[in-house]
MDAnalysis code that builds the backbone (N, CA, C; Angstrom):
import MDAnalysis as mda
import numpy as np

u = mda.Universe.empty(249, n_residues=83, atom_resindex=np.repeat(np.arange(83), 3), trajectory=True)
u.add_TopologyAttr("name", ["N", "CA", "C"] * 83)
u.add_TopologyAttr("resid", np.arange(1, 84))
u.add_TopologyAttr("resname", ["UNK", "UNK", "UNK", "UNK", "UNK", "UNK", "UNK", "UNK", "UNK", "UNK", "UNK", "UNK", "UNK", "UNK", "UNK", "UNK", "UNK", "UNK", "UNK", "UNK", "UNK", "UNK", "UNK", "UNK", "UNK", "UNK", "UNK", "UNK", "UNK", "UNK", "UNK", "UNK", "UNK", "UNK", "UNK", "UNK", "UNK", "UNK", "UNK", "UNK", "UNK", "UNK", "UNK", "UNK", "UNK", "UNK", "UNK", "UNK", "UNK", "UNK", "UNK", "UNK", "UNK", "UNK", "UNK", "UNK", "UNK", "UNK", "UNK", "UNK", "UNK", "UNK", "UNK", "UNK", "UNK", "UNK", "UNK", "UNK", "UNK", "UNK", "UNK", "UNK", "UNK", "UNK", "UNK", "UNK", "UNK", "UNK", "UNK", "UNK", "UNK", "UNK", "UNK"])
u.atoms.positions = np.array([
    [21.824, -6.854, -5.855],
    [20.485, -6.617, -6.326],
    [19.834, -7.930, -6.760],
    [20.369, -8.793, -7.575],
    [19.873, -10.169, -7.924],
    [19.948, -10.785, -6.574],
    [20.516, -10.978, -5.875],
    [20.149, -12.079, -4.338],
    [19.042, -11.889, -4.001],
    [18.825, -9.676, -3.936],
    [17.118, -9.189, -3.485],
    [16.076, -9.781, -3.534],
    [16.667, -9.709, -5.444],
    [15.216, -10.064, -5.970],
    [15.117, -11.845, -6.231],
    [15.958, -12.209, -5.951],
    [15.704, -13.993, -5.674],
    [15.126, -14.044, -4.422],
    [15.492, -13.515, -3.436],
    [14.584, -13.458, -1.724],
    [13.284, -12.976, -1.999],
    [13.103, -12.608, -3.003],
    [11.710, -11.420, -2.768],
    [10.846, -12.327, -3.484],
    [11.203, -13.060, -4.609],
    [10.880, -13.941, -5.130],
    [10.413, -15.143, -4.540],
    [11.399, -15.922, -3.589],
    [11.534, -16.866, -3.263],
    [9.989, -16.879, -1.666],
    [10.424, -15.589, -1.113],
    [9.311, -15.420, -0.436],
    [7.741, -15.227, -1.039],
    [7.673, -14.776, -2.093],
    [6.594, -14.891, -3.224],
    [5.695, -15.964, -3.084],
    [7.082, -16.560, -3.786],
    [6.483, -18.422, -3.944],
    [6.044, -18.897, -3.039],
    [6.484, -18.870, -1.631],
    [6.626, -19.945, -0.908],
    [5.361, -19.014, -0.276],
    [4.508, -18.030, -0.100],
    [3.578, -17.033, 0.189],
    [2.534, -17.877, -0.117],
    [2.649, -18.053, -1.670],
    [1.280, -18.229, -2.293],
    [1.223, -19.182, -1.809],
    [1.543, -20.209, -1.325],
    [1.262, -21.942, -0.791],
    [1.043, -22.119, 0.458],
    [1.530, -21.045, 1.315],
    [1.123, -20.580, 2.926],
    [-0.114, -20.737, 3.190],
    [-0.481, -20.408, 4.039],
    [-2.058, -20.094, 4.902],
    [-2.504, -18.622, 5.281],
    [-0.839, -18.042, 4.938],
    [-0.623, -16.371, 5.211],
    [0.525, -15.896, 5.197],
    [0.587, -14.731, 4.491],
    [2.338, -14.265, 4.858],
    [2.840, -14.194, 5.805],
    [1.661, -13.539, 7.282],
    [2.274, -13.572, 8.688],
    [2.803, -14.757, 9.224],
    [2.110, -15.708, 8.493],
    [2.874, -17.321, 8.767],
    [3.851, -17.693, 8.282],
    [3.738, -17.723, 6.775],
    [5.467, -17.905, 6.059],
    [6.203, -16.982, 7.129],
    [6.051, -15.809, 6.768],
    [7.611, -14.623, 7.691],
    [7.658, -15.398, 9.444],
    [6.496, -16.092, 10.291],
    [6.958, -16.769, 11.133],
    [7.540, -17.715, 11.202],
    [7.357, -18.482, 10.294],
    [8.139, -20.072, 9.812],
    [9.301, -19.739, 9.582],
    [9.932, -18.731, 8.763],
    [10.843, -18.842, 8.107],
    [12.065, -17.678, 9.291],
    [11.063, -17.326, 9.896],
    [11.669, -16.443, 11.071],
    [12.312, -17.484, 12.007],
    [11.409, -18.670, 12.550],
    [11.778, -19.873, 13.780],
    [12.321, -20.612, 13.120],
    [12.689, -21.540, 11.624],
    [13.036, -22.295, 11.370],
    [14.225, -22.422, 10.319],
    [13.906, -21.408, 9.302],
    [14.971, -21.298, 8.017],
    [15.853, -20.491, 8.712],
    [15.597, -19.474, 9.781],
    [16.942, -18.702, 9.773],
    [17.649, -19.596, 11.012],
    [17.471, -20.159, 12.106],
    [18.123, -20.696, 13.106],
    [18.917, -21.925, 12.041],
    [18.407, -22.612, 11.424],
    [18.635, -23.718, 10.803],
    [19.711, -23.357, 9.582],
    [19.939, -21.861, 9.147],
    [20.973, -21.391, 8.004],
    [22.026, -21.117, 9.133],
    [21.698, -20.476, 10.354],
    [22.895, -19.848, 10.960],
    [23.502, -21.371, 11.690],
    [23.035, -22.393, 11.942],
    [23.837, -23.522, 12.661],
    [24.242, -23.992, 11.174],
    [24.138, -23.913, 10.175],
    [24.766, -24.300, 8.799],
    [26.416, -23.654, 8.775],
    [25.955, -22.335, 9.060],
    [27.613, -21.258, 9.105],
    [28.189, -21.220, 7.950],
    [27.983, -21.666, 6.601],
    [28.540, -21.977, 5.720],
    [28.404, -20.262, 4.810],
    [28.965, -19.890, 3.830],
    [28.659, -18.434, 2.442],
    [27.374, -18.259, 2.433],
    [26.782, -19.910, 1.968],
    [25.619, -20.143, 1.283],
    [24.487, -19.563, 2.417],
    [24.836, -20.322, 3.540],
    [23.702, -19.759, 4.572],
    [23.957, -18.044, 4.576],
    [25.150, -17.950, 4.754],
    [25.517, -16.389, 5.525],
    [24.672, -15.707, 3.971],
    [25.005, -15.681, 2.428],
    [24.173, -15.194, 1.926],
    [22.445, -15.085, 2.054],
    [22.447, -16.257, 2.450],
    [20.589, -16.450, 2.671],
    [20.071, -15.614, 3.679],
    [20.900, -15.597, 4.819],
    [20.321, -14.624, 5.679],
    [20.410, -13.022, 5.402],
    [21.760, -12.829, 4.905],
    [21.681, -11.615, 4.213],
    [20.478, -11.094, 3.665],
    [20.037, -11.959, 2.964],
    [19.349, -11.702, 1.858],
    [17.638, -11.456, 2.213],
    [17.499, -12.316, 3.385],
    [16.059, -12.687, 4.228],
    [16.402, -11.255, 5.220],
    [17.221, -10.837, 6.122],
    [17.431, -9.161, 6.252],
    [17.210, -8.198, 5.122],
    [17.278, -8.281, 4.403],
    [17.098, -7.393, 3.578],
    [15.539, -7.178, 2.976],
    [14.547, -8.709, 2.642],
    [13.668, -8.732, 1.893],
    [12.334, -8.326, 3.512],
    [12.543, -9.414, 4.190],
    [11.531, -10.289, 4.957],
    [10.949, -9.236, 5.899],
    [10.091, -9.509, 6.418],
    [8.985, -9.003, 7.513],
    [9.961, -8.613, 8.114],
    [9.294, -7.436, 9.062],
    [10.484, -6.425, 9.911],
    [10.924, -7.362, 11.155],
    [10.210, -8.776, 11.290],
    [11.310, -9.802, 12.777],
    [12.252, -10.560, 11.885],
    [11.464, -11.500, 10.782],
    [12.126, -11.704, 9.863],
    [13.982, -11.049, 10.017],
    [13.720, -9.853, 9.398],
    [14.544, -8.906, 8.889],
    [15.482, -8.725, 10.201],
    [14.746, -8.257, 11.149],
    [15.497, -8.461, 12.879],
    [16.610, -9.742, 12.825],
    [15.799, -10.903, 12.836],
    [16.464, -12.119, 13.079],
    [17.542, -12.500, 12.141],
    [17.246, -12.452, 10.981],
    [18.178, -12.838, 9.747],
    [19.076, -11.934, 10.129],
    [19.226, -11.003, 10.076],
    [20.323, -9.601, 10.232],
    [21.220, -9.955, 11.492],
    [20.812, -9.855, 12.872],
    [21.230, -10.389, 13.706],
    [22.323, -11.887, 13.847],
    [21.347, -12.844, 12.800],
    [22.194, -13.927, 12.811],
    [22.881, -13.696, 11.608],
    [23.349, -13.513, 10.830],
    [23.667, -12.854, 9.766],
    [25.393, -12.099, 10.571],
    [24.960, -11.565, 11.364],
    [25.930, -10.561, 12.059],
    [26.889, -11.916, 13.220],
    [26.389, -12.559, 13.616],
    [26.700, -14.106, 13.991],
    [27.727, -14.517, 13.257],
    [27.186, -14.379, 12.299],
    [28.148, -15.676, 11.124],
    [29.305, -15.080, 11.161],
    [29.569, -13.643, 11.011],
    [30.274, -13.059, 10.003],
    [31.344, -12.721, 11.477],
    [30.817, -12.168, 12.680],
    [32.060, -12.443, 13.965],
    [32.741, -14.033, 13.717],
    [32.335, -15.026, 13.194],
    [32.615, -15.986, 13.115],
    [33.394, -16.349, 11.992],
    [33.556, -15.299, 11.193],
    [34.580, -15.054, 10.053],
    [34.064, -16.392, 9.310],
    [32.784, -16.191, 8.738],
    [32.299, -17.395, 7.665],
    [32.398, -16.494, 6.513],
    [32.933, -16.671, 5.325],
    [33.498, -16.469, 5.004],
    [32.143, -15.942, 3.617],
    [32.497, -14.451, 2.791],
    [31.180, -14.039, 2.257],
    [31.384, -14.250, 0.957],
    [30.314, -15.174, 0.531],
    [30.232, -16.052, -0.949],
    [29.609, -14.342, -1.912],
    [30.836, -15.111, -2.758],
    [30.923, -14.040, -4.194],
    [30.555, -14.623, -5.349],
    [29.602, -14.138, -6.118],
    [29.686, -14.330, -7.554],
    [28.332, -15.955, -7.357],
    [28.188, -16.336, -8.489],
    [26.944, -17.294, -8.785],
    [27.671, -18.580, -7.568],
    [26.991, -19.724, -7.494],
    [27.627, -21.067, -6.684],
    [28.260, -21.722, -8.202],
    [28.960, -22.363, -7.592],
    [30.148, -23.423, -8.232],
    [30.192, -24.790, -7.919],
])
C-alpha cells in the first residue's frame, strides 16, 4: 500500500510540472519504464510494479508487462524500506 501511494504521489508531482498528464504517462511509458527494466535490479522491478499498479492504462500495460520480464528473469523482489 505505501509503494501505491509513493507512485501515485510521485506521478502527482512530476504531473504538475508536465505540459499534461497524457504526456507525463507517455514519457514515463517510453522512457522510465524501458530504462528501469534494462536496470533489472529489486529497485527497478519495484518501480515498475508500482507504475502497473498506479499509471495510465499503457502506462500500467507496459510497466506490468516489463515488470513480468524482470521477474522470468528471477530479479530478485525487494522487501521492506532500501538499505
Amino acid at each position: 500500500m505505501d509503494a501505491e501511494l509513493w507512485g501515485s504521489d510521485l506521478i502527482g508531482a512530476l504531473a504538475s510540472s508536465a505540459t499534461g498528464l497524457s504526456s507525463l504517462m507517455d514519457t514515463l511509458t517510453k522512457s522510465l519504464v524501458p530504462a528501469a527494466e534494462t536496470a533489472a535490479t529489486p529497485a527497478a522491478l519495484a518501480l515498475l510494479r508500482v507504475l502497473g499498479a498506479v499509471g495510465s492504462p499503457a502506462l500500467r500495460t507496459a510497466a506490468g508487462q516489463a515488470a513480468a520480464r524482470l521477474g522470468a528473469q528471477d530479479v530478485p523482489i525487494r522487501r521492506g524500506p532500501p538499505r
